[in-house]
TITORRO-856123 format. One line per field, with one value per residue (C-alpha): residue number from 0; residue in one letter; x, y, z. Coordinates in steps of 0.2 Angstrom, whole numbers, plus 5000, padded with zeros to 4 digits. Last residue first. Layout:
// residues N
nr: c(NUM,...)
rest: c(A,...)
xx: c(X,...)
yy: c(Y,...)
zz: c(Z,...)
END
This chain:
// residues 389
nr: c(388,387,386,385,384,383,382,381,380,379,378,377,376,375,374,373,372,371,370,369,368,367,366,365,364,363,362,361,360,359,358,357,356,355,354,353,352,351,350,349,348,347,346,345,344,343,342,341,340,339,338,337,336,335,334,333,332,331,330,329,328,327,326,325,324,323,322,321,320,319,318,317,316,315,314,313,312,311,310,309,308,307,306,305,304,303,302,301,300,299,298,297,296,295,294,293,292,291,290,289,288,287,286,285,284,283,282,281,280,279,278,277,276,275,274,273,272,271,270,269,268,267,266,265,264,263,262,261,260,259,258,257,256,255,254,253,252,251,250,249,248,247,246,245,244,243,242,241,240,239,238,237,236,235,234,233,232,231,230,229,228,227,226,225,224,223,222,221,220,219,218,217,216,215,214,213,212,211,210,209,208,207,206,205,204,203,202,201,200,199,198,197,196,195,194,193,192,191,190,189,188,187,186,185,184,183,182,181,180,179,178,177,176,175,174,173,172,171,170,169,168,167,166,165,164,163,162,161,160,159,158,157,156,155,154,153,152,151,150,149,148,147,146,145,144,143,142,141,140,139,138,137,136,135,134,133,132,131,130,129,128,127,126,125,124,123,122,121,120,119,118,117,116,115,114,113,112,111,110,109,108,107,106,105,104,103,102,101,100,99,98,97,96,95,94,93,92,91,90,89,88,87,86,85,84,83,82,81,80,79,78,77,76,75,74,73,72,71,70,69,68,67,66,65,64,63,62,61,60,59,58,57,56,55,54,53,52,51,50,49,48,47,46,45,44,43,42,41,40,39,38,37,36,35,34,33,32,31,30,29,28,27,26,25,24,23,22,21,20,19,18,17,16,15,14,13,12,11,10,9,8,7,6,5,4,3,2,1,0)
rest: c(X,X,X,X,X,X,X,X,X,X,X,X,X,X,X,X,X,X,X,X,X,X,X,X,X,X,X,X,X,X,X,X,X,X,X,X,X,X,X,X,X,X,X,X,X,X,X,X,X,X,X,X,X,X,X,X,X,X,X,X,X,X,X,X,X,X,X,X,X,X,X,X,X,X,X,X,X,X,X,X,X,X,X,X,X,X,X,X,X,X,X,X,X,X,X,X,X,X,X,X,X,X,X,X,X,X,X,X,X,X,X,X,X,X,X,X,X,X,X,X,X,X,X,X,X,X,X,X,X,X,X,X,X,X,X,X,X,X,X,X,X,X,X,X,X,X,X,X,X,X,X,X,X,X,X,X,X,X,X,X,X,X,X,X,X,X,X,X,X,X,X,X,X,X,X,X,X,X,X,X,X,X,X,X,X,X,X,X,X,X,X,X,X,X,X,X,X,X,X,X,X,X,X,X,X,X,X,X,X,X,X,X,X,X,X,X,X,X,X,X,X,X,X,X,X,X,X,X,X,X,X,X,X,X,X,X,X,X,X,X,X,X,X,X,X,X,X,X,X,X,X,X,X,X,X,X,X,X,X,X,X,X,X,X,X,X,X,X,X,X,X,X,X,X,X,X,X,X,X,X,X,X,X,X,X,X,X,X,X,X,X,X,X,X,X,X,X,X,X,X,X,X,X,X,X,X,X,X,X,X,X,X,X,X,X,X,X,X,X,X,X,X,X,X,X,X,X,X,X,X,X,X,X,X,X,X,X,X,X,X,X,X,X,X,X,X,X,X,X,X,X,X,X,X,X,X,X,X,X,X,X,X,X,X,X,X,X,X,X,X,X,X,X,X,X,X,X,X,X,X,X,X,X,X,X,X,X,X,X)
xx: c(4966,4948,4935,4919,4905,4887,4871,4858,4840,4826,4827,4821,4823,4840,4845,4851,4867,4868,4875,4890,4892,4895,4907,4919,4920,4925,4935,4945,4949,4954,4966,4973,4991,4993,4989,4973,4968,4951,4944,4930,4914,4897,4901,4916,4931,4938,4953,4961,4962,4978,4971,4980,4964,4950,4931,4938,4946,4933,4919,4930,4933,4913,4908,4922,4912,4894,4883,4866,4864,4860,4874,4890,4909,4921,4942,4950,4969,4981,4987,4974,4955,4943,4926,4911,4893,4877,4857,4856,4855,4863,4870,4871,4874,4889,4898,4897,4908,4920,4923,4924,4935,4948,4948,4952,4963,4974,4969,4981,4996,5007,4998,4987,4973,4970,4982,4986,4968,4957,4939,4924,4906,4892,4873,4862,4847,4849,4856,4869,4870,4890,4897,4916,4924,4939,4932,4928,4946,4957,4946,4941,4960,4961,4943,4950,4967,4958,4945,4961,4970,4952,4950,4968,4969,4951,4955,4970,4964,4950,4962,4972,4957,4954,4969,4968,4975,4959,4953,4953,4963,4976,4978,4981,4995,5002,5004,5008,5006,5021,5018,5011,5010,5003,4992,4985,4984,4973,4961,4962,4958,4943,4936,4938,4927,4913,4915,4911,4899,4889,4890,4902,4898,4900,4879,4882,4892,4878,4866,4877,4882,4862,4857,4872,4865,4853,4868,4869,4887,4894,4914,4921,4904,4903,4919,4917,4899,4910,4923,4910,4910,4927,4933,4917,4919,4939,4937,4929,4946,4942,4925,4928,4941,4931,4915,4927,4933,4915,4911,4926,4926,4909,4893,4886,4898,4885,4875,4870,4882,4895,4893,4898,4914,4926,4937,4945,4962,4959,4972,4961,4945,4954,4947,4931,4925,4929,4923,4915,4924,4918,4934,4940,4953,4966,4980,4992,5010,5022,5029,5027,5011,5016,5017,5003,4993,5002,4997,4978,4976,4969,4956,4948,4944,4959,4956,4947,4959,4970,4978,4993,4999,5018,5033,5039,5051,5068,5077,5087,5084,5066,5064,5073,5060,5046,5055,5059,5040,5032,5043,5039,5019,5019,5028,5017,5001,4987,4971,4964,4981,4988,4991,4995,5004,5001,5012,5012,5023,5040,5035,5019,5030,5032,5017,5023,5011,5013,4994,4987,5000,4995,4976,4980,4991,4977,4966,4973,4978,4961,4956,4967,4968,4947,4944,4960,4955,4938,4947,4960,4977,4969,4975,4988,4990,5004,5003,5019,5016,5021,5009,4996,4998)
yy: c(5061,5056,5052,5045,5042,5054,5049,5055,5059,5066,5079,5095,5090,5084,5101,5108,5115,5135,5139,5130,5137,5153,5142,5137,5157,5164,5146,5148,5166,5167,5152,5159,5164,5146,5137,5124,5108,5104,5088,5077,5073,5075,5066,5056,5062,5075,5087,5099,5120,5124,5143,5149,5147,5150,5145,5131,5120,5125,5119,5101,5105,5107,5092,5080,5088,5087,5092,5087,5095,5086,5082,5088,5087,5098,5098,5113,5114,5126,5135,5126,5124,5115,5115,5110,5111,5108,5106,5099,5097,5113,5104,5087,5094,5104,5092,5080,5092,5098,5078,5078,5092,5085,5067,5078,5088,5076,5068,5065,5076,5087,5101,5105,5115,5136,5145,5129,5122,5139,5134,5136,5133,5132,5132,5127,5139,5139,5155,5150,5155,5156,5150,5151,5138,5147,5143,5124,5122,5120,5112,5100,5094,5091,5079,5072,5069,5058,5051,5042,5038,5029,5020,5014,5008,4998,4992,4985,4977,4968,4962,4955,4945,4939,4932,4924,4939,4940,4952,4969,4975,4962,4957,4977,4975,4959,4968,4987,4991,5004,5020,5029,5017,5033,5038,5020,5016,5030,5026,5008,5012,5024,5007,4998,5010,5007,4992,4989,5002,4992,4973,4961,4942,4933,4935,4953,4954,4946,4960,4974,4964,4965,4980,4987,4981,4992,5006,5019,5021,5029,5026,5017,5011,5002,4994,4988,4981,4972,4965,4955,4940,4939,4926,4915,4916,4914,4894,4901,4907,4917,4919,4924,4936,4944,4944,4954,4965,4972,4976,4985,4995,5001,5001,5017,5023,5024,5009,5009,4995,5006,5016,5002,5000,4986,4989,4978,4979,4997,5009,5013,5014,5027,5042,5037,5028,5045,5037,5043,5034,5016,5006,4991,4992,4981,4985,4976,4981,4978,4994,5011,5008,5011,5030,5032,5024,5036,5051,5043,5041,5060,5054,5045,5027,5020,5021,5009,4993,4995,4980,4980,4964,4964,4965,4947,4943,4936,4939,4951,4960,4958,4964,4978,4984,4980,4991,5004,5005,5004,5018,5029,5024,5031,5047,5050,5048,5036,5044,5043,5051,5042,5026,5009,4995,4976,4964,4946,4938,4939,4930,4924,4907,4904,4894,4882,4869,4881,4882,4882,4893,4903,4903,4906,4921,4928,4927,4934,4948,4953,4950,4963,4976,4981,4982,4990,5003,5006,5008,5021,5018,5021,5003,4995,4979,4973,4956,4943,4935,4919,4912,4909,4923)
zz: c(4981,4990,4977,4987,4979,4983,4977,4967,4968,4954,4945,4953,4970,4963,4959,4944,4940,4937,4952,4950,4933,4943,4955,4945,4936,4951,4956,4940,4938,4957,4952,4938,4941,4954,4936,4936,4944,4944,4957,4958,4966,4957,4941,4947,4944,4932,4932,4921,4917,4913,4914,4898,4889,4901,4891,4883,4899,4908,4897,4898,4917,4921,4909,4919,4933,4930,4943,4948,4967,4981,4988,4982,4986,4975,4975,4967,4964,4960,4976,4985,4986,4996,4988,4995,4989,4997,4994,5006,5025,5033,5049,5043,5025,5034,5040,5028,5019,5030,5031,5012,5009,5021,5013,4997,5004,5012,5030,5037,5037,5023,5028,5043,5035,5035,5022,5007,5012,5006,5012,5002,5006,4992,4999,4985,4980,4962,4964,4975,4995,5000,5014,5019,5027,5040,5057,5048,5043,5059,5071,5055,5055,5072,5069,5054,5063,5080,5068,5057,5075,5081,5064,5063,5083,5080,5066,5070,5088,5075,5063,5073,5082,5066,5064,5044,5034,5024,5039,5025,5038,5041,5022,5021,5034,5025,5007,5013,4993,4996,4987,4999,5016,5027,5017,5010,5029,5034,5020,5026,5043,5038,5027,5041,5053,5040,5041,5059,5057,5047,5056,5053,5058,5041,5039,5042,5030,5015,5023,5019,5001,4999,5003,4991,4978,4973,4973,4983,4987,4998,4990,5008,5010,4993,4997,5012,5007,4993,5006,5018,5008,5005,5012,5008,4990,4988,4983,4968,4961,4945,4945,4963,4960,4944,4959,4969,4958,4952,4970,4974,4958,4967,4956,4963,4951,4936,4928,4909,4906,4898,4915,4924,4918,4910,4898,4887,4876,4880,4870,4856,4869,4879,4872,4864,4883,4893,4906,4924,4935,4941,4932,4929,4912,4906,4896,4884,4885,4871,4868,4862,4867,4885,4883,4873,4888,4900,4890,4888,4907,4909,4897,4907,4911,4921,4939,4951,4944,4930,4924,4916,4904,4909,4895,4894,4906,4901,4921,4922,4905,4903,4922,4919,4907,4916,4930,4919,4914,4927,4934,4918,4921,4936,4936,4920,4930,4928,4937,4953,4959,4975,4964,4972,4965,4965,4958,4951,4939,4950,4964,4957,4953,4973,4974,4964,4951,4937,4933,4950,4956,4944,4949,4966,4965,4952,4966,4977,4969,4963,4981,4985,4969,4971,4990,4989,4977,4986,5001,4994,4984,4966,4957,4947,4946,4937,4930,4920,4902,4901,4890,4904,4913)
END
């Protein structure tokens, strides 16, 4: 920024995402109007965009890219430094970072995923991740964001005080620190489920806003909008809409879920989205898959497994067993040629997308290394991060 360089944020368009790209935003906003003495100078320089896919896809980075581009002829930009924010570390973002080496686009990296860190290191001018620390994705995106924002623009401390404990909810994270940014709101007046019920309205908002950052509205929710009374009637109407289509939607699926008892002795339960969801609504699939399965672990208790399958896609939800998705889809990958096998996530929750031809092929053989996996009675605990595509 300081060299004249103009920002894109991009970032997975769910709570944790937004937690992530907002104050990020902010901050950066501040800094350069700092620097240039004009608040309107981030017109142009600045820009946050959302992502359904929690990874860089090719329809993304060719609309980055003509923009940038026009933006060089209008009006004498620089190509853009990108940041990526809650996506970014996997190897499924390699074909979009080859893509933008073809021109003069350095890239950013702030991530929780599980990394591919040999894959995307030659196209990383820095990445940032928990997992290169020796942490996993209990570290929210969210959380790291918010201390880059305040490091950045210190004055931002006490608005967002409450965001990382947003953030780590929205992804259910475990992390140590996550007692104290639930304490840490609760000192700025907002209480567990409170948030909890603002990470479901920005969920529903990222649905419905697509590819639209939703600037304001998200101000609103994430109360940095400065009408806290807003804020409150918002979440409130979000949050209640959001449970009134999870619970329509799990009228609809649970008759159809499927149980199967593994060998290892988890429970695995299957539902076919494409015949027996409401499609093209709130929730999607992978927001589907997870309130199927929280239902089921609070009825069952764990072990459990979930997947919610389509056409040619899988999505899985686990607790308590030790799974390894971006290993299951890399052994995937070679064991089924001709499958298309791809996918990844987090280690326990993620997604596998395949061709429609092979899809029985797939989940048959999915679910047999399924129940091979360990459990964490036999290892230890584990938690559970959200990953809702």
């Amino acid at each position: 920024m300081l060299d004249g360089r103009p920002i894109r944020i991009r970032h997975h368009a769910d709570g944790d995402g937004m937690c992530a790209s907002v104050p990020t935003q902010t901050a950066l906003e501040n800094f350069a109007a700092r620097v240039y003495g004009d608040p309107s100078a981030t017109q142009h320089t600045i820009k946050r965009l959302p992502s359904k896919a929690p990874f860089y896809e090719t329809e993304d980075v060719v609309r980055d890219l003509n923009y940038a581009l026009e933006d060089r002829e209008r009006r004498g930009q620089r190509m853009p430094l990108l940041l990526m924010l809650d996506n970014g570390s996997t190897a499924e973002d390699v074909p979009a970072y080859r893509t933008l080496s073809q021109y003069d686009v350095p890239i950013v990296a702030v991530d929780h995923h599980h990394p591919d860190p040999d894959a995307v290191a030659p196209w990383l001018d820095a990445h940032v991740n928990p997992y290169l620390e020796g942490e996993d994705y209990a570290v929210t995106t969210g959380m790291l964001c918010v201390e880059l924002a305040r490091m950045i623009d210190p004055d931002l401390t006490d608005d967002l005080e409450h965001v990382p404990a947003i953030a780590g909810l929205s992804d259910r994270s475990d992390a140590a620190a996550m007692t104290d940014y639930l304490a840490l709101a609760k000192e700025a007046g907002y209480d567990e489920d409170g948030l909890e019920d603002v990470g479901e309205a920005l969920d529903y908002a990222a649905f419905q806003l697509r590819y639209n950052d939703g600037r304001h509205l998200v101000d609103d929710l994430l109360d940095l909008g400065g009408d806290s009374e807003r804020h409150r009637e918002l979440i409130s109407l979000l949050a209640e809409r959001a449970e009134r289509d999870n619970e329509r939607q799990l009228d609809a699926t649970l008759p159809h879920t499927e149980r199967e008892d593994l060998p290892n002795g988890a429970a695995c339960f299957r539902v076919d989205l494409e015949e027996y969801a409401h499609r093209f609504t709130y929730p999607p699939p992978g927001k589907t898959t997870g309130k199927i399965h929280d239902r089921k672990v609070a009825e069952e208790g764990e072990p459990v497994i979930t997947i919610g399958y389509g056409p040619d896609f899988a999505v899985l939800r686990s607790d308590g067993v030790r799974l390894d998705i971006p290993q299951t889809v890399a052994e995937l990958t070679d064991e089924l040629p001709g499958a298309g096998v791809s996918g990844g996530g987090h280690l326990v929750v993620g997604s596998i997308k395949f061709v429609k031809g092979k899809r029985e092929t797939v989940l048959e053989r999915l679910v047999e290394k399924l129940g091979d996996a360990d459990l964490d009675e036999q290892l230890g605990s584990a938690a559970v991060a959200g990953f809702e595509d």
